[in-house]
mmCIF file of the C-alpha atoms, coordinates in Angstrom:
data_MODEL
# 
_entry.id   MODEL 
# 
loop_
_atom_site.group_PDB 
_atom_site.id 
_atom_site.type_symbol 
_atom_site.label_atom_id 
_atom_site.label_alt_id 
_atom_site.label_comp_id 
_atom_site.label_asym_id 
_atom_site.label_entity_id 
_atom_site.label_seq_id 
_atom_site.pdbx_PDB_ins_code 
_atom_site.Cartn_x 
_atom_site.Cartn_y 
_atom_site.Cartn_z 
_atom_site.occupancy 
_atom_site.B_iso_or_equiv 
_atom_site.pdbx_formal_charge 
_atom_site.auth_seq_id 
_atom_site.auth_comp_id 
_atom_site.auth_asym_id 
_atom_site.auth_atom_id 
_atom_site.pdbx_PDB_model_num 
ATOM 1  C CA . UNK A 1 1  ? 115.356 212.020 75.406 1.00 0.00 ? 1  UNK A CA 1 
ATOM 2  C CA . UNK A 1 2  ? 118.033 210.560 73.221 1.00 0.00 ? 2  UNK A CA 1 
ATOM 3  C CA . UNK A 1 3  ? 116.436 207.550 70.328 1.00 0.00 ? 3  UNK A CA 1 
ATOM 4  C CA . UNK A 1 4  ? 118.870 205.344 69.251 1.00 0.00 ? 4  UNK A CA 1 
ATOM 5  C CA . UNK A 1 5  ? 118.491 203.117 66.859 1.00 0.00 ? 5  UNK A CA 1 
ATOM 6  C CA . UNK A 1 6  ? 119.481 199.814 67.396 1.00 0.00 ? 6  UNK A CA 1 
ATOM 7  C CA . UNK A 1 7  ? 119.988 197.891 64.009 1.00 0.00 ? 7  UNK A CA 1 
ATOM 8  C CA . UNK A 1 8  ? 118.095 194.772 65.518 1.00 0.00 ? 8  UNK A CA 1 
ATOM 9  C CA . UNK A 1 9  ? 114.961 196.256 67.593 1.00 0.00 ? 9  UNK A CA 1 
ATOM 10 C CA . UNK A 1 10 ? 114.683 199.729 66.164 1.00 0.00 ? 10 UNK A CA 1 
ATOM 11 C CA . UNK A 1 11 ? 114.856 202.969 67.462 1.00 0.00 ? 11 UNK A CA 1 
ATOM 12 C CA . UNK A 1 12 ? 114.930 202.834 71.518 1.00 0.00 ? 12 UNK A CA 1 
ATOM 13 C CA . UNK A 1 13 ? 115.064 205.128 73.946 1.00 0.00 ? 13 UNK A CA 1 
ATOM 14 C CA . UNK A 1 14 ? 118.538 205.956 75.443 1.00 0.00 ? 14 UNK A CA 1 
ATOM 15 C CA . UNK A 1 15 ? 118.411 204.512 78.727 1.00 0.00 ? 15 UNK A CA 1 
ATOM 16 C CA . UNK A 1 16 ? 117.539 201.040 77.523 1.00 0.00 ? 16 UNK A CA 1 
ATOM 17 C CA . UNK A 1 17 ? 120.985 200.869 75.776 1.00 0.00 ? 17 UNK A CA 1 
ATOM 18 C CA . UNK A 1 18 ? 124.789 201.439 77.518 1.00 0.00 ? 18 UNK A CA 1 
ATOM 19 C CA . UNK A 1 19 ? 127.578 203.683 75.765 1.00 0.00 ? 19 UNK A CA 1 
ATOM 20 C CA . UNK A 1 20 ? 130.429 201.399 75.501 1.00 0.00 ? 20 UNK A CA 1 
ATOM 21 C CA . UNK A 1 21 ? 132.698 204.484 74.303 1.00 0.00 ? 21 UNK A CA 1 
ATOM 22 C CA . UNK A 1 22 ? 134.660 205.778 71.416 1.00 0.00 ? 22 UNK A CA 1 
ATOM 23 C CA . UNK A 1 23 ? 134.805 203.109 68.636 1.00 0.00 ? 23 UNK A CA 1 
ATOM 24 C CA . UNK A 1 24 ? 138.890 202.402 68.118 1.00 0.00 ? 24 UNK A CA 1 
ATOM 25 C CA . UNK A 1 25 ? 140.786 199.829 67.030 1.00 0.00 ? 25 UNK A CA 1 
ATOM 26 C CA . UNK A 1 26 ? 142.472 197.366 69.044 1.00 0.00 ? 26 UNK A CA 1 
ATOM 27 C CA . UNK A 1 27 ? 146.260 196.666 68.916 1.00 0.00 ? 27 UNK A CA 1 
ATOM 28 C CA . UNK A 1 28 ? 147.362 193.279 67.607 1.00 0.00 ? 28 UNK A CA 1 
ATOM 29 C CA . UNK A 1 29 ? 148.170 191.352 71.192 1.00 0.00 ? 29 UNK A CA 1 
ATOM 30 C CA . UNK A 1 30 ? 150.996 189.905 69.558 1.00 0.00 ? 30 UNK A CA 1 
ATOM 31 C CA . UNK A 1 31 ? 152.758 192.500 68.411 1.00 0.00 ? 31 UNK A CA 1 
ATOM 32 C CA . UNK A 1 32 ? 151.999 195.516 70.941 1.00 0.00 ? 32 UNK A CA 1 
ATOM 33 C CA . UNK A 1 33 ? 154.203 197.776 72.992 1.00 0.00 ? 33 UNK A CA 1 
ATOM 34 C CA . UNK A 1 34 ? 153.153 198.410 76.475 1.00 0.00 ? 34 UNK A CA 1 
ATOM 35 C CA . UNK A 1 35 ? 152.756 201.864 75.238 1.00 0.00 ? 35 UNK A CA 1 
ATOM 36 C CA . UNK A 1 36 ? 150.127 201.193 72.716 1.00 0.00 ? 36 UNK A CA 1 
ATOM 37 C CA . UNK A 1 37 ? 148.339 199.205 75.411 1.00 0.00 ? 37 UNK A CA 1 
ATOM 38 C CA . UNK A 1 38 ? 148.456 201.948 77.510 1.00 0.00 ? 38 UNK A CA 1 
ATOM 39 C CA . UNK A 1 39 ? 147.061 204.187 75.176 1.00 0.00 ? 39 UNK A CA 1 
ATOM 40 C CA . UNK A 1 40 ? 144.381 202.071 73.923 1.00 0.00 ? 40 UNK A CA 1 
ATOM 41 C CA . UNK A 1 41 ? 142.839 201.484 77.369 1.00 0.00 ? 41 UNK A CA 1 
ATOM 42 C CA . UNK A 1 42 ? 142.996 204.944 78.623 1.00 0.00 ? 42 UNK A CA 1 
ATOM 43 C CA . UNK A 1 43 ? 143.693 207.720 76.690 1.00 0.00 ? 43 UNK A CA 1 
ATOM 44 C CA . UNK A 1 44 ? 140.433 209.211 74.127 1.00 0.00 ? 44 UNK A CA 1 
ATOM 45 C CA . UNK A 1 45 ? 139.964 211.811 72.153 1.00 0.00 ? 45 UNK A CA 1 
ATOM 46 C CA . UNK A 1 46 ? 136.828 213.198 73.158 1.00 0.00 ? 46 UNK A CA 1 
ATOM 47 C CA . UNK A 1 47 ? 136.411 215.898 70.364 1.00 0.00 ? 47 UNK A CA 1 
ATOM 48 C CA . UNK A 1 48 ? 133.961 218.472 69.121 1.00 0.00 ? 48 UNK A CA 1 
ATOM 49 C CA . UNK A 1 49 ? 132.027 217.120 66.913 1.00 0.00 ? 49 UNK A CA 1 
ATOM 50 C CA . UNK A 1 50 ? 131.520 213.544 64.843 1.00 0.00 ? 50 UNK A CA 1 
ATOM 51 C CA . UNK A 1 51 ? 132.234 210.319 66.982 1.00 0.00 ? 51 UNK A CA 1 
ATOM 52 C CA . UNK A 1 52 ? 131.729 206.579 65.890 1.00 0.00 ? 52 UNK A CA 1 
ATOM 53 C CA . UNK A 1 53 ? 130.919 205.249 69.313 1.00 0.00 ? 53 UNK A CA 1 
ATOM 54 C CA . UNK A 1 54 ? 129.940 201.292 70.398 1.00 0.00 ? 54 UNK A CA 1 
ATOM 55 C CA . UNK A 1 55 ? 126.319 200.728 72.268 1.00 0.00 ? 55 UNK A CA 1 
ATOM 56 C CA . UNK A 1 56 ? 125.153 197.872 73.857 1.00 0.00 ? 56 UNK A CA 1 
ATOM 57 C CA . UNK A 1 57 ? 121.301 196.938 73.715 1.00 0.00 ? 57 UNK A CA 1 
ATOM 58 C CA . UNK A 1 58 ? 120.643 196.383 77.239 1.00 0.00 ? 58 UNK A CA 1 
ATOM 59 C CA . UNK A 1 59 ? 116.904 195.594 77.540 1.00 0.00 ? 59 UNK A CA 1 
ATOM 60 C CA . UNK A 1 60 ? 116.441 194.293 73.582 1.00 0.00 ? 60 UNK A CA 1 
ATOM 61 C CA . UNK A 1 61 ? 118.395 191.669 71.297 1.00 0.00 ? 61 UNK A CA 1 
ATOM 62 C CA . UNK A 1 62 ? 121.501 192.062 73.990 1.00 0.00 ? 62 UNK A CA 1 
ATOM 63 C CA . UNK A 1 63 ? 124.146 192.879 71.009 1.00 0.00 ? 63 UNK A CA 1 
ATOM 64 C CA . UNK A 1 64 ? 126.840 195.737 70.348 1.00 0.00 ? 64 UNK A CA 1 
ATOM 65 C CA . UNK A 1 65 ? 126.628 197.778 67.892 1.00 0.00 ? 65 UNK A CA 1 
ATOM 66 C CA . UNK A 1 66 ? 128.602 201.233 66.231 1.00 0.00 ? 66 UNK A CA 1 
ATOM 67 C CA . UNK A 1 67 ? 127.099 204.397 65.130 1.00 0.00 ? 67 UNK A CA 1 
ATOM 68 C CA . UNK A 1 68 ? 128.068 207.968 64.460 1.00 0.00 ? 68 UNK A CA 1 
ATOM 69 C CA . UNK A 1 69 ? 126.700 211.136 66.788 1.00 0.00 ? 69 UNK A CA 1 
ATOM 70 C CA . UNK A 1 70 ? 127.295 214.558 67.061 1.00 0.00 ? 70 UNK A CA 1 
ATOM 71 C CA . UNK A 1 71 ? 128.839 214.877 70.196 1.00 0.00 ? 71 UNK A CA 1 
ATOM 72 C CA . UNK A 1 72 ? 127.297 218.301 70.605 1.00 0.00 ? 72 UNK A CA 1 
ATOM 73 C CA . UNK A 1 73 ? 123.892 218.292 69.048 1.00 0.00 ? 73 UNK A CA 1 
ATOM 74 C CA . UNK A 1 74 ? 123.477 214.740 69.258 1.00 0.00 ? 74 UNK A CA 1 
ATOM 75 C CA . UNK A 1 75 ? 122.217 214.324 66.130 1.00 0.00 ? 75 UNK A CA 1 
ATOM 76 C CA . UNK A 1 76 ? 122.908 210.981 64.272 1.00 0.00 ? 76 UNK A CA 1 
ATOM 77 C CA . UNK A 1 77 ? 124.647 210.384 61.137 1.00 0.00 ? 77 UNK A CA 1 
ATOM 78 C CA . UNK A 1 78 ? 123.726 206.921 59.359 1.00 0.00 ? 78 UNK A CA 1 
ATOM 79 C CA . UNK A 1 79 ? 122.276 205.576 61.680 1.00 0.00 ? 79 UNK A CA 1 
ATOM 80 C CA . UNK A 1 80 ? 121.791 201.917 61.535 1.00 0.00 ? 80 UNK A CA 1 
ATOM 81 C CA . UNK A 1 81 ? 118.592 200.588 60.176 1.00 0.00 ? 81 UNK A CA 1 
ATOM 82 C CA . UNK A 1 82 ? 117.140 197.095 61.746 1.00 0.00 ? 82 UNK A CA 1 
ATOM 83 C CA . UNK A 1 83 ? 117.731 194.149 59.172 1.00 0.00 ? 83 UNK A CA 1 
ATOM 84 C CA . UNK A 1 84 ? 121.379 196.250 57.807 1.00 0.00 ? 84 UNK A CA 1 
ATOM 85 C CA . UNK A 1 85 ? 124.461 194.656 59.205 1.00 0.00 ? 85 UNK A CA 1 
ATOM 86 C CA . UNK A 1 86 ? 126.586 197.438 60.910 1.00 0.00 ? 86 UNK A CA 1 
ATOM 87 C CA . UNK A 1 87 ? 130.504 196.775 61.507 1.00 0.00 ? 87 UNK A CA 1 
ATOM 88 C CA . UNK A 1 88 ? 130.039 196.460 65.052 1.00 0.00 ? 88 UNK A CA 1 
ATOM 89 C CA . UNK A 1 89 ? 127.578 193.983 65.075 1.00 0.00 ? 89 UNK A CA 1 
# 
């Protein structure tokens, strides 16, 4: 059983929350090439190791949210803490 830890309801178990994916960012719509849209919707870089990844708090406050896990161990790294704003909140 994976814990998350949501920044607004506290640490939940995994399958109240959804992965959204790797955390990247998004090209400016003005100014992209159809190849950096292409890249940005498909292509990841699913490495070995640290990931800042978005979650989604299904069953709680309903809100997104990043953090950093070992994509391996699944261990956390600073996670967020309920009450600290997080940059994908």
């Amino acid at each position: 059983m994976l814990l998350v830890p949501c920044p607004n309801c506290g640490p939940r178990n995994a399958t109240d929350m959804n992965y959204r994916g790797e955390a990247h960012s998004r090209p400016d719509p003005d100014a992209a090439t159809k190849e950096e849209w292409r890249t940005y919707l498909y292509l990841r870089d699913n490495p070995s190791g640290w990931l800042r990844e978005n979650w989604y708090c299904s069953s709680g406050c309903r809100r997104h949210f990043q953090l950093e896990r070992h994509t391996l161990t699944g261990e956390l790294r600073n996670p967020p803490l309920p009450g600290r704003k997080t940059a994908g909140a």
